[in-house]
N, C-alpha and C positions, 0 to 999 in steps of 0.2 A: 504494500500500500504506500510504503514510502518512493519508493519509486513513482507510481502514480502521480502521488502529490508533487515529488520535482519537477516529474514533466508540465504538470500543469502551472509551474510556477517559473518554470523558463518560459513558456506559453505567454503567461501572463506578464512577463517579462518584455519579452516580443514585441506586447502591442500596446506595451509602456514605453518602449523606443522607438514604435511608429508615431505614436501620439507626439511624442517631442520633437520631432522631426516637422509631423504636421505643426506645430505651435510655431517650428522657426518659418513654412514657409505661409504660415495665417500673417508674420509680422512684414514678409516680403510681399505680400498681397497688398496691405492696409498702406504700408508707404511705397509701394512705386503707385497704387493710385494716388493719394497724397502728391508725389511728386509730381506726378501726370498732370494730376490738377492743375496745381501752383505754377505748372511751365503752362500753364495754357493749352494744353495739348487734351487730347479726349479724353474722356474718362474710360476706368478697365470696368466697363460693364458686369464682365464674367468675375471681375475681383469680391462682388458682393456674394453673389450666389454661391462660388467658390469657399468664401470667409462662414459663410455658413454651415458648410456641408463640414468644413474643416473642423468647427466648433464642436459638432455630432459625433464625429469621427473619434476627438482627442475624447471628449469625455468617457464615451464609451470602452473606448483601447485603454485607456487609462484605468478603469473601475475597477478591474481584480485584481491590478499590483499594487493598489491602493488598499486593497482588501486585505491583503496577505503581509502590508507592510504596516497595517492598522491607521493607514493614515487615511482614514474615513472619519470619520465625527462619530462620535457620541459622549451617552451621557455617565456617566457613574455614580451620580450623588444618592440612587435608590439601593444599588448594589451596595454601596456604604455603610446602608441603614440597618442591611439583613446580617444573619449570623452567618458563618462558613455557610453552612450547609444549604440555604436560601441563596447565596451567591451561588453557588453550582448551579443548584435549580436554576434561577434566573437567565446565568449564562447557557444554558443549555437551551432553553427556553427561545432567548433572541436567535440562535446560532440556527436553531428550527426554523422560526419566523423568517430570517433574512434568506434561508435556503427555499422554504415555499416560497417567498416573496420573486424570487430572483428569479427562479423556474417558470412562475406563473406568469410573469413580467416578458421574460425568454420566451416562452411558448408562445404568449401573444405575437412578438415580433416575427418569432418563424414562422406562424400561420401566414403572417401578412408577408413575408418574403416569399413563402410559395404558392401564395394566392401570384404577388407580383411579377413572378416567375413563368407562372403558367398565362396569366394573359396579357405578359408583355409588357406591362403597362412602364410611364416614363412620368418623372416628374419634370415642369417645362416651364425653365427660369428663362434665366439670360443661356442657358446651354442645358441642352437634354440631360436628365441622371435619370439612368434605370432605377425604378424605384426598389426592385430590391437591392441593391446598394445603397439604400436610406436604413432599410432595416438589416443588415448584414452584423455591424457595427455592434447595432442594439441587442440584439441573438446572441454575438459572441459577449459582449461584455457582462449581461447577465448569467450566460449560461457559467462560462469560468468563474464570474463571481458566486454562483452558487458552490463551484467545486471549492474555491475557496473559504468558502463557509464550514461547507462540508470536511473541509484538514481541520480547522478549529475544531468542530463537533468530533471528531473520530479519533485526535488526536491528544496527546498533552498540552500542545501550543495552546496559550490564551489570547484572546485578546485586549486582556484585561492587565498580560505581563508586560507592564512599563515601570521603566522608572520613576520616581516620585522627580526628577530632574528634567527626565525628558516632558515630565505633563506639563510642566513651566509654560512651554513653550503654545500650547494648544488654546 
């Protein structure tokens, strides 16, 4: 199982360095429009519709290494409240929730990817995107993020194991 879990966390690795990749060329988008501008010269029509899809993209590639490195958000002031044994409960609790949540969320997306699949369909900016490559993104990010839930639940790893040093920062 540990095996499993690495691969899914080079995986989600993966499409944590596509996501940055996208960020730098969302910032080469926003200023040669900008500069396009400002010289007087046309505007990059395709740079908006583009800047958007890009947004989609990183957040989604982003979500499971986010997951796996706990740098998602939450709360802990209720887990605080309870004894040892109530924090298990609890933690076991969410790690189920965010696993439904995330599959259920996934499954939506893939429906609509194979619905978009089968009839072709396009969304139609400033330039065509197949629309399942709207939802490809969303599919994947959910789906890894639930396998990452799923290392949490099955494993020793917490998410709860932080330093009191590093919560400084949150």
């Amino acid at each position: 199982m540990t095996t499993f879990f690495d691969i899914v966390g080079r995986v989600s690795w993966l499409l944590a360095v596509v996501a940055k990749l996208l960020i730098g060329l969302l910032i080469l988008f926003v200023v040669s429009d900008v500069v396009a501008r400002n010289l007087g010269m046309r505007a990059l029509t395709w740079a908006i519709s583009a800047s958007e899809y890009s947004l989609l993209y990183l957040t989604f590639l982003s979500m499971p290494w986010l997951v796996r490195n706990k740098g998602h958000v939450f709360v802990v002031f209720l887990r605080g409240l309870l004894p040892p044994a109530g924090r298990a409960l609890l933690e076991k609790f969410m790690y189920i929730a965010c696993i439904v949540l995330c599959l259920y969320l996934g499954w939506i997306a893939a429906t609509s990817l194979s619905v978009a699949l089968a009839k072709g369909t396009y969304e139609t900016r400033t330039f065509d995107m197949p629309k399942w490559a709207v939802f490809l993104p969303i599919m994947l990010g959910f789906g890894l993020s639930a396998l990452e839930w799923l290392r949490f639940l099955l494993t020793p790893v917490s998410m709860y194991d932080i330093n009191p040093t590093e919560m400084e920062g949150m």
